[in-house]
N, C-alpha and C positions, 0 to 999 in steps of 0.2 A: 625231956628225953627226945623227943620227936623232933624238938628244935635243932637239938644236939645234933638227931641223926640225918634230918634237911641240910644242916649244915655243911655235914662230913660228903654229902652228894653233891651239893652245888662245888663244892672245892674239890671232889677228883673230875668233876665236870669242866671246870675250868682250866684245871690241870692236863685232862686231856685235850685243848683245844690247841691248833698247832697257827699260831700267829706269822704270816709272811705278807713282806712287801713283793705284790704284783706289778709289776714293769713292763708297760705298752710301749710299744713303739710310737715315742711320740709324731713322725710325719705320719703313720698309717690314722692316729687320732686329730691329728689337723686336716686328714683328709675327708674322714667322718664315712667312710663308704659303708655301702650296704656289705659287700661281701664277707667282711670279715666275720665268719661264722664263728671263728674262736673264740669271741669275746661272748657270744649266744651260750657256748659249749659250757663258757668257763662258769658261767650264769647257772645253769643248771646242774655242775658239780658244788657249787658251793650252795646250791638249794639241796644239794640231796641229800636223803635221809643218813646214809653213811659218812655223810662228811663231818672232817673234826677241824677245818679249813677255816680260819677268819682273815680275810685280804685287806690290807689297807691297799691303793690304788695311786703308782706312782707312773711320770709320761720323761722318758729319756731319749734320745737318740742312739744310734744301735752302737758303737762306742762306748757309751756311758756304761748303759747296760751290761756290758759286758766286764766293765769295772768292777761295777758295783758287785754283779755275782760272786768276782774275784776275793772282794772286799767285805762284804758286809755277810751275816750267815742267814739272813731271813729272808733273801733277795728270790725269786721266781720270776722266770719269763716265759713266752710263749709264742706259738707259731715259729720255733726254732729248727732250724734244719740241723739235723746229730750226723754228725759224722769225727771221725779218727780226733781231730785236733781239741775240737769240742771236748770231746770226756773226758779229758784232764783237768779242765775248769770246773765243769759242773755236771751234775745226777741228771738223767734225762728220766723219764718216763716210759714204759714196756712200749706203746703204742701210740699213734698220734693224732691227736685234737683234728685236723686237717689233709688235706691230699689236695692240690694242684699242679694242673698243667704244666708241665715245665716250661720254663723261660723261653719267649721267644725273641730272636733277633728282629727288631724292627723299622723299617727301612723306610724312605719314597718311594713311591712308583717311578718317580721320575728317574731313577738309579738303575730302570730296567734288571730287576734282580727278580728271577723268579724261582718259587720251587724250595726245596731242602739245601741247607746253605751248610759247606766249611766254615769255621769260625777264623781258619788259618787263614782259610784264599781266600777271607773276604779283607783279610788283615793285609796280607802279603801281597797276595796278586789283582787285587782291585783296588788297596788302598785305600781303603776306608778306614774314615775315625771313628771307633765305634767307644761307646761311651760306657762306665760299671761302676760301681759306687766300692770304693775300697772296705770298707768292714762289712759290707754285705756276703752272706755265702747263695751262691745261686742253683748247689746241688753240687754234690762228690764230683761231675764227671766236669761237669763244666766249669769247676772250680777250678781244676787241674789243668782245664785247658785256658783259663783269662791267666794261670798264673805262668807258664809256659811261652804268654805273649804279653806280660805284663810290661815291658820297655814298650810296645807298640799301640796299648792302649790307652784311652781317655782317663783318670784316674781320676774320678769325683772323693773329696773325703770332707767329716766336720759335718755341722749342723746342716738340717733340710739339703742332703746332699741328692736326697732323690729328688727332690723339688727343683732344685737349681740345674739337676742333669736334664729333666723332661724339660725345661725351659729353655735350657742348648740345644737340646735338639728341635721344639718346635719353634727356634729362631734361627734353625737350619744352622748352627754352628758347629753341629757334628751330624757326620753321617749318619748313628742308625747310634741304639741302645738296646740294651739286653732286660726285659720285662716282662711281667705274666701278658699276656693277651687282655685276660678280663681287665686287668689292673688299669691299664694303660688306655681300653676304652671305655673304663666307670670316668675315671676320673679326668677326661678332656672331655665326655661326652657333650656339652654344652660350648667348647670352643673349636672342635677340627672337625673338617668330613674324613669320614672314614676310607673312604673311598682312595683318598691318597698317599694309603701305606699298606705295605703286605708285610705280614706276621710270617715270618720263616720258620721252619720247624730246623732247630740245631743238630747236626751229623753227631751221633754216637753221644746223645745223652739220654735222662734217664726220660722216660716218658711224662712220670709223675713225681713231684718233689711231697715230702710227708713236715708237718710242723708238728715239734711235740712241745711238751715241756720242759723246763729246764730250771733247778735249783741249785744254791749254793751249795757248795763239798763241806757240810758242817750235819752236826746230829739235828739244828733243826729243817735244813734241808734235807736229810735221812727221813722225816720222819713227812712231813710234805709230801713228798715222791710219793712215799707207803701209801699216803691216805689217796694222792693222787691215781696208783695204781690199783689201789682195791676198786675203784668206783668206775675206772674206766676199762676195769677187765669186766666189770658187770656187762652180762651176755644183752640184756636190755639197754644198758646206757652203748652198749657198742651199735643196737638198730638206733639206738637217737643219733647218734653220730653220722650212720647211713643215711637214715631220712634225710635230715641237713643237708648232707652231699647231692642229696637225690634233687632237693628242691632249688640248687646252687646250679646245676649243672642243665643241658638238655641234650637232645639227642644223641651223639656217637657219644661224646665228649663226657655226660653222663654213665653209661653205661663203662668206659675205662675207669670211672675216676670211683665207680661202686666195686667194679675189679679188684683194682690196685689195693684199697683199702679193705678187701676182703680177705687178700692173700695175704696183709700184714697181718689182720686179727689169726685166721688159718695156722699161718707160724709162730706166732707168737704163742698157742695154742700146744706146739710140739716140744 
């Protein structure tokens, strides 16, 4: 009898466990950087107590990725910017894994450009080739604005496309690229001085871009999400999340980036 009733546990146990392919970014995993706290985050949702999460661990390019959500029902990704076009495709998550800087234009010095930049007048009336990875989203505002000037600009698409663009540009074959700040000085830190490019803050975008999660539009992405959203409205995994932020960030830059992500938990709340 006891075996009987062991049994009947280990099998709705099983039963509730929600099986999905996790999907990295495969350039961000060829880059190996420290920054990427989401994959820490995602580390400690599938450690927690409430979770019913088991991940098999797949590396695409952002493309692909978005295929496969299309295509397959156990697909999940991460660090995804949600906006209008997105939620057609796929289930996002209430709140998000992440918050960065938004994009910065980045340029030469030698270009004599200083200060908060147009993306227009830098297109139009200085003529610069300024470089974007086509299946990248770089945030709602500035999305709308590369696509507004998309006859004028650099058009990277297909595998290592952010890899082949940062190599144009520091082969000086395009003028300037659109990049997180930290992003762009993890990952040269060992081959450029810094000293020979200014980071522009972008005219009339978002201050902070948020990454959540994202599953495919099937019941077992329904049910993903669910588990995902119970574990990251917990009021405790919401300060792990801040900490994170806090030990990612310093000075000004920290304190918006503890902001930004406060006032999403805040409404998310209402």
């Amino acid at each position: 009898m006891r075996k009987i009733i062991w049994l009947l546990l280990f099998s709705i146990s099983v039963e509730a466990q929600v099986y999905i392919k996790l999907v990295a970014d495969l350039e961000v995993s060829n880059i190996n950087t420290e920054i990427d706290i989401a994959s820490i985050i995602l580390k400690h949702i599938e450690d927690h107590k409430l979770s019913e999460l088991t991940f098999s661990r797949l590396e695409e390019n952002r493309k692909a990725q978005w295929r496969l959500i299309q295509s397959q029902p156990d697909i999940c990704l991460y660090n995804k910017i949600k906006h209008k076009s997105r939620l057609k495709n796929a289930l996002f998550t209430d709140i998000p894994l992440t918050a960065f800087p938004s994009n910065r234009l980045i340029t030469y010095k030698t270009k004599h450009i200083k200060g908060n930049v147009s993306l227009y007048e830098m297109v139009n009336l200085y003529g610069l080739k300024v470089g974007v990875i086509e299946s990248r989203s770089y945030g709602k505002k500035l999305d709308e604005k590369i696509d507004n000037l998309k006859s004028k600009l650099i058009i990277i698409s297909g595998e290592d496309s952010s890899q082949r663009l940062r190599k144009m540009f520091l082969q000086k074959k395009i003028d300037a690229i659109i990049e997180y700040e930290s992003v762009f000085s993890y990952e040269n830190r060992n081959e450029i001085a810094f000293t020979d490019f200014n980071f522009h803050t972008i005219d009339n975008t978002d201050n902070f871009v948020f990454g959540y999660i994202a599953c495919s539009k099937s019941e077992q992405g329904k049910k993903a999400i669910s588990n995902f959203n119970k574990i990251l409205n917990n009021k405790a995994f919401e300060q792990k999340i801040i900490k994170l932020h806090k030990q990612l960030f310093l000075g000004k830059e920290q304190g918006r980036a503890i902001r930004s992500l406060s006032n999403i938990f805040q409404h998310r709340d209402k």
